[in-house]
PAZAPA-4460 file (N, C-alpha, C; in steps of 0.05 Angstrom, whole numbers, plus 32768, in hexadecimal, padded with zeros to 4 digits):
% residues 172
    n_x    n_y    n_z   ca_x   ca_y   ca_z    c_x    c_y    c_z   seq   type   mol
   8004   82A7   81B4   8007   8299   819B   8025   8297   8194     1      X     A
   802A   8281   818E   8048   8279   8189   8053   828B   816C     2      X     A
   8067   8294   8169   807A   82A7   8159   8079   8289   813E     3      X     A
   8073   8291   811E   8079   827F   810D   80A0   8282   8115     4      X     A
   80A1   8266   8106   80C3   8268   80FF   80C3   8258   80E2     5      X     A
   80D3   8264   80CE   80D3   8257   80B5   80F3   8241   80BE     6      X     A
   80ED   822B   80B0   8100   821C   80B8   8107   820A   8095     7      X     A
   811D   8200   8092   811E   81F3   8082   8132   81CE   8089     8      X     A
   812F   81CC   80B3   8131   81BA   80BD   812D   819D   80B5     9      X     A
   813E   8196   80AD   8135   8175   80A6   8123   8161   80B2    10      X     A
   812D   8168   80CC   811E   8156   80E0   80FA   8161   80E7    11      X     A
   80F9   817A   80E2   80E2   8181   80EB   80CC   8179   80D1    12      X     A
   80E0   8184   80B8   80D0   8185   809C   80CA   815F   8097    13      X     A
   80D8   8153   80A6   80D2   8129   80AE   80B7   812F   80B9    14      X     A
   80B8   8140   80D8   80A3   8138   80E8   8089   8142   80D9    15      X     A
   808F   815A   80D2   8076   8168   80C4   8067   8153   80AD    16      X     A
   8078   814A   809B   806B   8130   8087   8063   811F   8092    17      X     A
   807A   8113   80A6   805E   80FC   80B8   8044   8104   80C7    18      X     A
   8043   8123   80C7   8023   8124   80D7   800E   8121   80C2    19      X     A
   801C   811F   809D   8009   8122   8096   7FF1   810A   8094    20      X     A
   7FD3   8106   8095   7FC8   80F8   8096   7FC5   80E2   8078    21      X     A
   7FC5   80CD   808B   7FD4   80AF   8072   7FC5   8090   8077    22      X     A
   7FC4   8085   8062   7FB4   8074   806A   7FCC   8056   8064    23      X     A
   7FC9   8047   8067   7FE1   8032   8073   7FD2   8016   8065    24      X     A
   7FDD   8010   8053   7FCE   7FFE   803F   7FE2   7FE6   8031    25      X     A
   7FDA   7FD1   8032   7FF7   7FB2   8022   7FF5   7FBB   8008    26      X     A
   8002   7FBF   7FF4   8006   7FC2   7FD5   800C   7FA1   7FC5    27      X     A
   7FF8   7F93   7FC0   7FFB   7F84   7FBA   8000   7F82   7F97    28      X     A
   800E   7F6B   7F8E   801B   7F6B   7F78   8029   7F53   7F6D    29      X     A
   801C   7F47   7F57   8021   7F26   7F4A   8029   7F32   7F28    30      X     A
   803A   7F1F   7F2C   8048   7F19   7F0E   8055   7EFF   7F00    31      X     A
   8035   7EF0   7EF9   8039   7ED4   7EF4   803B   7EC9   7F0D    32      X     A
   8056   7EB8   7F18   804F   7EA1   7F23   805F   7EB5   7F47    33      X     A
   8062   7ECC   7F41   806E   7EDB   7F60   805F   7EF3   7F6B    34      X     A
   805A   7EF6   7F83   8043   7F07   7F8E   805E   7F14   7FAA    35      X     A
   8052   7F33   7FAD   805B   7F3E   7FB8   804C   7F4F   7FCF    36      X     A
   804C   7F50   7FE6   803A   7F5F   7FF2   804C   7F6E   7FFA    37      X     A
   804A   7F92   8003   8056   7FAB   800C   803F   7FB7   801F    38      X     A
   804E   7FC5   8030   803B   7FDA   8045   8045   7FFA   803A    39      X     A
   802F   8006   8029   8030   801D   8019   801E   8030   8029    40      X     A
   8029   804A   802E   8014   8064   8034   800C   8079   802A    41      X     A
   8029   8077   8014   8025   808A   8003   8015   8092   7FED    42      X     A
   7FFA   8088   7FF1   7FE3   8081   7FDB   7FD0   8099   7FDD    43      X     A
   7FBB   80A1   7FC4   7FA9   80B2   7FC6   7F9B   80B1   7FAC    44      X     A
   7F7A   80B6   7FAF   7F6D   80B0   7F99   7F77   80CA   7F8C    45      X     A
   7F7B   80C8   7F6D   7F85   80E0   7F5C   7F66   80E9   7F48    46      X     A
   7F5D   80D5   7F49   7F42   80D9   7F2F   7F33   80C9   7F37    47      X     A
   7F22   80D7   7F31   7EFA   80D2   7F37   7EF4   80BD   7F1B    48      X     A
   7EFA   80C8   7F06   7EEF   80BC   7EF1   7F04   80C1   7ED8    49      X     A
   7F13   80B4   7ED2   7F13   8096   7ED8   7F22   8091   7EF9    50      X     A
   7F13   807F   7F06   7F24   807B   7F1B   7F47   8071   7F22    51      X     A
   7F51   8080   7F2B   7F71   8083   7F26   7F76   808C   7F3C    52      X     A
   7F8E   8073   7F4A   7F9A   807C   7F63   7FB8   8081   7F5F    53      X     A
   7FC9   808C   7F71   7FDF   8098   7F6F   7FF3   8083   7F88    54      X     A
   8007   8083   7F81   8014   8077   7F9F   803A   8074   7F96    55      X     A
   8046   807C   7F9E   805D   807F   7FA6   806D   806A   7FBB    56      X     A
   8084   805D   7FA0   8095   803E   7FAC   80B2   8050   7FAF    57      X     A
   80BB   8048   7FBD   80D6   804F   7FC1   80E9   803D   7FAF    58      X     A
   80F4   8051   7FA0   810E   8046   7F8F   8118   8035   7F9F    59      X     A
   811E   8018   7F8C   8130   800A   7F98   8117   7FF1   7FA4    60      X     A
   8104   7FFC   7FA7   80EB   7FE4   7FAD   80E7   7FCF   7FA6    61      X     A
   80EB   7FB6   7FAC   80E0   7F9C   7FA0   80C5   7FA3   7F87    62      X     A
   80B4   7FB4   7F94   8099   7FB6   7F84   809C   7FC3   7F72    63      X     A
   80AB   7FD7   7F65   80BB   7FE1   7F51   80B9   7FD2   7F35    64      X     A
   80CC   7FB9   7F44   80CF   7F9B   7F2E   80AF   7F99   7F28    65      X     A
   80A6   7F8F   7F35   808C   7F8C   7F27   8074   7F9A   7F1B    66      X     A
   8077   7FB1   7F27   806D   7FC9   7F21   8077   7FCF   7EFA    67      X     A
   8096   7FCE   7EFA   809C   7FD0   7EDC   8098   7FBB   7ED1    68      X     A
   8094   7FA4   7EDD   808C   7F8E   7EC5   8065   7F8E   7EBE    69      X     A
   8060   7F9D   7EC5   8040   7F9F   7EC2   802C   7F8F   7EDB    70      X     A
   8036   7F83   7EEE   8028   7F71   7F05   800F   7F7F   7F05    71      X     A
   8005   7F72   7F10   7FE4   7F74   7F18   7FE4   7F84   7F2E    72      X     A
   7FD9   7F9C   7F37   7FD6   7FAA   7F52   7FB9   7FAA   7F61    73      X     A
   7FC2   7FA4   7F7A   7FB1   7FA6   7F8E   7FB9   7FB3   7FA5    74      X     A
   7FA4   7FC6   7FB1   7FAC   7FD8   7FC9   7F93   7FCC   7FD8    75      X     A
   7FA6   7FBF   7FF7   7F8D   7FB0   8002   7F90   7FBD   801D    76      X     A
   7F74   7FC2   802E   7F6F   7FD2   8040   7F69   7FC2   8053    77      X     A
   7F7C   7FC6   8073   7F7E   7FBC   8083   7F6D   7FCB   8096    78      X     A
   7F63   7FBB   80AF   7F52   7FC6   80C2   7F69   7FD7   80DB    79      X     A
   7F67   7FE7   80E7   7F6F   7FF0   80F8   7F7A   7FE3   8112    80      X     A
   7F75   7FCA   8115   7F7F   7FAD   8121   7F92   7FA3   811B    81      X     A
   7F9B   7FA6   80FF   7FA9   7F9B   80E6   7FC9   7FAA   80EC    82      X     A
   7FD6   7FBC   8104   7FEF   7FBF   80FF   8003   7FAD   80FE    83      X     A
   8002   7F95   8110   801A   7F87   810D   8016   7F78   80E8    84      X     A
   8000   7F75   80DA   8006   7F6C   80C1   8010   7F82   80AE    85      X     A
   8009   7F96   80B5   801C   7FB3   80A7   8039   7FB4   80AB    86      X     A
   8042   7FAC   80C2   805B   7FAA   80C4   806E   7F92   80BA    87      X     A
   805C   7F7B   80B8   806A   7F66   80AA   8070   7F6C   8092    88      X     A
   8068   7F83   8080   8069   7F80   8065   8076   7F9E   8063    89      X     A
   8080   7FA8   8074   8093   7FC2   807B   80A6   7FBF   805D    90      X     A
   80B6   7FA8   805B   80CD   7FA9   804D   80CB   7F83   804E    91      X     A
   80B5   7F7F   8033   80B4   7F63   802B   80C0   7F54   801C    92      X     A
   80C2   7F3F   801B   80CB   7F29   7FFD   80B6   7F1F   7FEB    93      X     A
   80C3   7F1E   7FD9   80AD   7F03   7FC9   80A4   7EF4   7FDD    94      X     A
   8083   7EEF   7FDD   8077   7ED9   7FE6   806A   7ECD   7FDA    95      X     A
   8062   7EB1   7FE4   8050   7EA8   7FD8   8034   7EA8   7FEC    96      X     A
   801B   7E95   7FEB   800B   7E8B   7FF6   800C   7E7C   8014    97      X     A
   8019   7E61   8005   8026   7E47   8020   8034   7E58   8026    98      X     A
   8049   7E6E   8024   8066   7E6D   803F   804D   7E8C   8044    99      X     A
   8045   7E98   803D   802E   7EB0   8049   801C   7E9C   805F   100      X     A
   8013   7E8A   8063   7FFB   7E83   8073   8010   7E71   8085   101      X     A
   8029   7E63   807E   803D   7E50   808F   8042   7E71   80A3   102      X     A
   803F   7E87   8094   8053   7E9C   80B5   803F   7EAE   80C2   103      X     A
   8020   7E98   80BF   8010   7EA8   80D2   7FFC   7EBA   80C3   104      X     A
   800B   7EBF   80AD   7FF0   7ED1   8099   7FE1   7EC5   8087   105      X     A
   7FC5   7EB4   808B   7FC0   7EA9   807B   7FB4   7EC9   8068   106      X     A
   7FC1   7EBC   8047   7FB6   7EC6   8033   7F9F   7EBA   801D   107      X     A
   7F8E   7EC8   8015   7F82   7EB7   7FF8   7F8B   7EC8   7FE5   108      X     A
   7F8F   7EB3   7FCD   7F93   7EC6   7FB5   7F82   7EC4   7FA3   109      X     A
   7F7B   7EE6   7F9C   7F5D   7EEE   7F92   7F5E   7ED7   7F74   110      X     A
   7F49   7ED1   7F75   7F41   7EC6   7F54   7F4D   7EC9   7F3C   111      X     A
   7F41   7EE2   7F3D   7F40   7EF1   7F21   7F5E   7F02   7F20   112      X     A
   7F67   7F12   7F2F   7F84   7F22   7F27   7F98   7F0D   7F32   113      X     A
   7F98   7EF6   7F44   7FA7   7EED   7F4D   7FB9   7EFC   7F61   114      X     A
   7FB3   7F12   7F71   7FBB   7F1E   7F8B   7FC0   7F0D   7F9B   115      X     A
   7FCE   7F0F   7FAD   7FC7   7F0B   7FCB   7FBE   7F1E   7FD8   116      X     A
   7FAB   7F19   7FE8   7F9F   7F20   7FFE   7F95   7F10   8022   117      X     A
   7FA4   7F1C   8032   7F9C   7F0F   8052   7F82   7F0F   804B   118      X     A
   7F78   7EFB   8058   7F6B   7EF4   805F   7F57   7F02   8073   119      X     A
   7F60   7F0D   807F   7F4D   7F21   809D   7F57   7F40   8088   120      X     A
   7F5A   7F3F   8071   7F5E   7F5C   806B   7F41   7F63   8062   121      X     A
   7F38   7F88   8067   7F20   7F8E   8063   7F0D   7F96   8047   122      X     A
   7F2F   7F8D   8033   7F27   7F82   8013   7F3D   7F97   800A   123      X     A
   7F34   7F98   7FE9   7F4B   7F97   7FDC   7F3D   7FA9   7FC0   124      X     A
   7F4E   7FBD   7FB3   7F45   7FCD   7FA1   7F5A   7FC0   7F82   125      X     A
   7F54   7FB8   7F73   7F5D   7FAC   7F58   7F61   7FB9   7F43   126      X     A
   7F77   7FBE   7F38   7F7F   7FD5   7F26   7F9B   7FD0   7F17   127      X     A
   7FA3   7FD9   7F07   7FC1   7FDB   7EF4   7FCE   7FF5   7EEB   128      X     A
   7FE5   7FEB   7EF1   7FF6   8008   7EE7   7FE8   8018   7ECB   129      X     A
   7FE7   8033   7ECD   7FE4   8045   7EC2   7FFB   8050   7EBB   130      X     A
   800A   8057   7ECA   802A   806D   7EC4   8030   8071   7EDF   131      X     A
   8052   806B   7ED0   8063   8072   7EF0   8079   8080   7EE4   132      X     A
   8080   8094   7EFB   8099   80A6   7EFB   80A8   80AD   7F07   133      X     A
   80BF   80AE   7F07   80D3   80AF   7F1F   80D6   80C9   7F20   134      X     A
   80D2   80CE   7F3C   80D3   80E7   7F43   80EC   80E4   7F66   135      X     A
   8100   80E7   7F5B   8112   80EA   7F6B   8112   80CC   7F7E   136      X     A
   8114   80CD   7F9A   8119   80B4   7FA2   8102   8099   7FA5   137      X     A
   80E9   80A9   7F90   80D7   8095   7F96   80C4   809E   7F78   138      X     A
   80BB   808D   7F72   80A6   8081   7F59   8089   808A   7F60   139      X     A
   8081   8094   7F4C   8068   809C   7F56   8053   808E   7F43   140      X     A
   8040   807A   7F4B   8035   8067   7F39   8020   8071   7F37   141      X     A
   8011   8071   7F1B   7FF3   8070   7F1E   7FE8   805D   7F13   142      X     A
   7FCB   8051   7F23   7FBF   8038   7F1C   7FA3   803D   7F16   143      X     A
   7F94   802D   7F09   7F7B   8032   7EFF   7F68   8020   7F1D   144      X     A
   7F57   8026   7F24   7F48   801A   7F3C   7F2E   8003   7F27   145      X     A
   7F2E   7FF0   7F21   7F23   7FE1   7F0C   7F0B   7FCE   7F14   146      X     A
   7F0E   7FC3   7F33   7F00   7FB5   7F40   7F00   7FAF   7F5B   147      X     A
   7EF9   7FA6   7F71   7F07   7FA2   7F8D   7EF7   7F86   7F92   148      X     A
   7F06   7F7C   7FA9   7F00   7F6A   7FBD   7EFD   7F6F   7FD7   149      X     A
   7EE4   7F69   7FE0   7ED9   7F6F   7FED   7ED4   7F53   8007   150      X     A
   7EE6   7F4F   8014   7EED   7F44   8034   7EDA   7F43   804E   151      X     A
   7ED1   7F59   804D   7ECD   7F67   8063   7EB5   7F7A   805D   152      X     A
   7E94   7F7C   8069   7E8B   7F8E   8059   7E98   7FA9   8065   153      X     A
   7E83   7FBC   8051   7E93   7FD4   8045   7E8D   7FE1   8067   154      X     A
   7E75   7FDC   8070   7E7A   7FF3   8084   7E90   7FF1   809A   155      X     A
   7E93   7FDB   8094   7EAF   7FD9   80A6   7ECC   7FE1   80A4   156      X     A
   7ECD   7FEC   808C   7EE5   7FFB   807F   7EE7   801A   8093   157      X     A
   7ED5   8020   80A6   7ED8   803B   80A5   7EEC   8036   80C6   158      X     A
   7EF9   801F   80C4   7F19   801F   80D2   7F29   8016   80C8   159      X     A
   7F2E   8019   80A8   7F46   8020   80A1   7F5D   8026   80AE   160      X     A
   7F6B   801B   80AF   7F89   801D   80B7   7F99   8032   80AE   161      X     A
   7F9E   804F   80BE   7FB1   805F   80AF   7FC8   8061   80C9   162      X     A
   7FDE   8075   80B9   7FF9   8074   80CA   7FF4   807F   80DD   163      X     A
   7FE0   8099   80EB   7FE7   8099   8107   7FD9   8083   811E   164      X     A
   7FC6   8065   8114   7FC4   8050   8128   7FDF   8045   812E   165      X     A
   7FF9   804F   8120   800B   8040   8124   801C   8057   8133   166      X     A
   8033   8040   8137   804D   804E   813E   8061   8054   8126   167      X     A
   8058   8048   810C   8062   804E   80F5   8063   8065   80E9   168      X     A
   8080   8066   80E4   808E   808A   80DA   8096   8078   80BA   169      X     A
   8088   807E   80A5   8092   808B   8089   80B7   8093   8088   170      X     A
   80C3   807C   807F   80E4   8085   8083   80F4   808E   8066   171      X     A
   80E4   8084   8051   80E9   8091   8039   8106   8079   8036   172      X     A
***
């Protein structure tokens, strides 16, 4: 049996957070006439009742902006097939619709919240800021879970896309 070693290593206390298990999801987000899609992992349901999820933007985030102006939130769940569209939205811009489907991703935008959502995504959970707080180099949001869109049926969600299908390391 290997000897513990207490460490307070930077690099190890990195590797140790990236083992932890994470699910790898676009953060979608409209405010009037501009829509933003992000690749977020840092998410977790916080409450059963009322339903309330948790998720953490890095200071300095595009989604930030819209996040404080009140935007509409959507956390949309990609299939396990879905890495190279996780990675396009690594570190995004404003998009729209036309220049989203002109670079290969066709999107629809939901009805009713006015999201975007791909098109081949396995749907989409519908909700609004609750409270956000900055807690050192990243924001910790909470959203109310209000309605979803549903893409893809449900039993097919159970390949969800999380960080270890990828080669994606969490860089903070």
């Amino acid at each position: 049996m290997a000897e513990s070693v207490v460490t307070d290593d930077d690099a190890q206390l990195r590797r140790a957070l990236w083992a932890m298990a994470s699910g790898l999801y676009l953060l979608s987000l409209t405010d009037g006439d501009r829509s933003h899609l992000m690749t977020i992992s840092l998410v977790m349901q916080v409450s059963k009742e009322p339903r309330i999820l948790a998720m953490s933007v890095e200071r300095g985030a595009l989604a930030l902006e819209f996040l404080h102006q009140g935007a509409a939130v959507g956390l949309v769940f990609l299939d396990v097939a879905q890495v190279p569209l996780a990675r396009k939205f690594a570190k995004p811009p404003v998009v729209d619709a036309v220049a989203m489907t002109a670079s290969g991703v066709p999107v629809v935008r939901d009805e009713v919240s006015g999201l975007l959502l791909p098109r081949d995504a396995l749907g989409m959970v519908l909700g609004r800021v609750v409270a956000m707080d900055e807690l050192g180099s990243h924001w910790l949001i909470t959203s109310s879970v209000d309605s979803m869109v549903v893409r893809q049926p449900l039993e097919a969600w159970s390949s969800v896309l999380s960080m270890s299908d990828t080669r994606m390391r969490y860089g903070g």
